[in-house]
N, C-alpha and C positions, 0 to 999 in steps of 0.2 A: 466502375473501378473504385476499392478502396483507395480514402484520401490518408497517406500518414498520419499520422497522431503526433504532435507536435509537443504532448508532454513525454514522450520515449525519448530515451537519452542514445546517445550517441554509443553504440556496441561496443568499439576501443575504446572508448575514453571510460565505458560504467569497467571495463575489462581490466583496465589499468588500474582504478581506482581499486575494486576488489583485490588487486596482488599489493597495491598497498597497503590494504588492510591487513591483510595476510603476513605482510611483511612487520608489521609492528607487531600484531599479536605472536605472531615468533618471538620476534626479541624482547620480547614480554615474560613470553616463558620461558626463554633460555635466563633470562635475569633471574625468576621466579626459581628456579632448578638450581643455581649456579651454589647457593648455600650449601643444600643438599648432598649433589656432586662431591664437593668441598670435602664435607663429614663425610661422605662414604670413601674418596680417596683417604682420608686422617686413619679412619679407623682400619682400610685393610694396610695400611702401614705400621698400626698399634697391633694387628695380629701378627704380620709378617717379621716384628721387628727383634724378635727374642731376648726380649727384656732391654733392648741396646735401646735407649731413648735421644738420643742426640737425632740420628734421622725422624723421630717420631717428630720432636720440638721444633726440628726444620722444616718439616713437610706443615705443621700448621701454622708456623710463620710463611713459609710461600705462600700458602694458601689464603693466610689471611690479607696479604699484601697486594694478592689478586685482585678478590671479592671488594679490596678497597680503593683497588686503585692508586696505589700507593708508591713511592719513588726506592722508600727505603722501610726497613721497620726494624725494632728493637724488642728481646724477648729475654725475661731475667725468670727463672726460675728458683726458688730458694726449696732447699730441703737441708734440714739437719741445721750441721754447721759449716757447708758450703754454699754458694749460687752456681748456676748454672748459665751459662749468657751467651746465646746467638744474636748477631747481626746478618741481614741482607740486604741488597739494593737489588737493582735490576732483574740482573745476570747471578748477581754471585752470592755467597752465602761464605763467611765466613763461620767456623767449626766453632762449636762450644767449648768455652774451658772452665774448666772450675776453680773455683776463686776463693780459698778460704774465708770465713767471717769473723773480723778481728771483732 
């Protein structure tokens, strides 16, 4: 009768171990992807958006706020002799107004 091998690991325990593994290298590339995603939501927003850029300028401040992790963020656009200026937090997104430049 074969004697066990006493360097074989335990069946659950290597079992478990691998779905751990499995489980980090996930969230590995869901982080690695998450940029990506990011710019691909921005830009079918910049195709979708027919020249209106206020949703453009919100969709990459959400997005940036994500990827950082962030409570709040603050986004000043300048053109011409205006600024452009969204704020968000959480949940909400306060609209852009423009602001002339004295």
């Amino acid at each position: 009768m074969a004697q066990p091998n006493p360097e074989l690991r335990d069946p659950q325990q290597a079992l478990a171990d691998v779905r751990g593994e499995l489980h980090e290298c996930t969230d590995e590339r869901d982080a690695a992807q998450a940029p990506e995603l990011a710019t691909a939501e921005v830009l079918r927003m910049i195709n979708g958006s027919g020249g209106h850029v206020t949703p453009v300028f919100e969709a990459i401040l959400e997005k940036a706020l994500t990827l950082c992790e962030a409570a709040f963020g603050f986004l000043t656009v300048y053109e011409t002799m205006c600024t452009a200026s969204s704020n968000t937090t959480n949940n909400a997104t306060n609209t852009a107004r423009l602001t002339p430049i004295k």
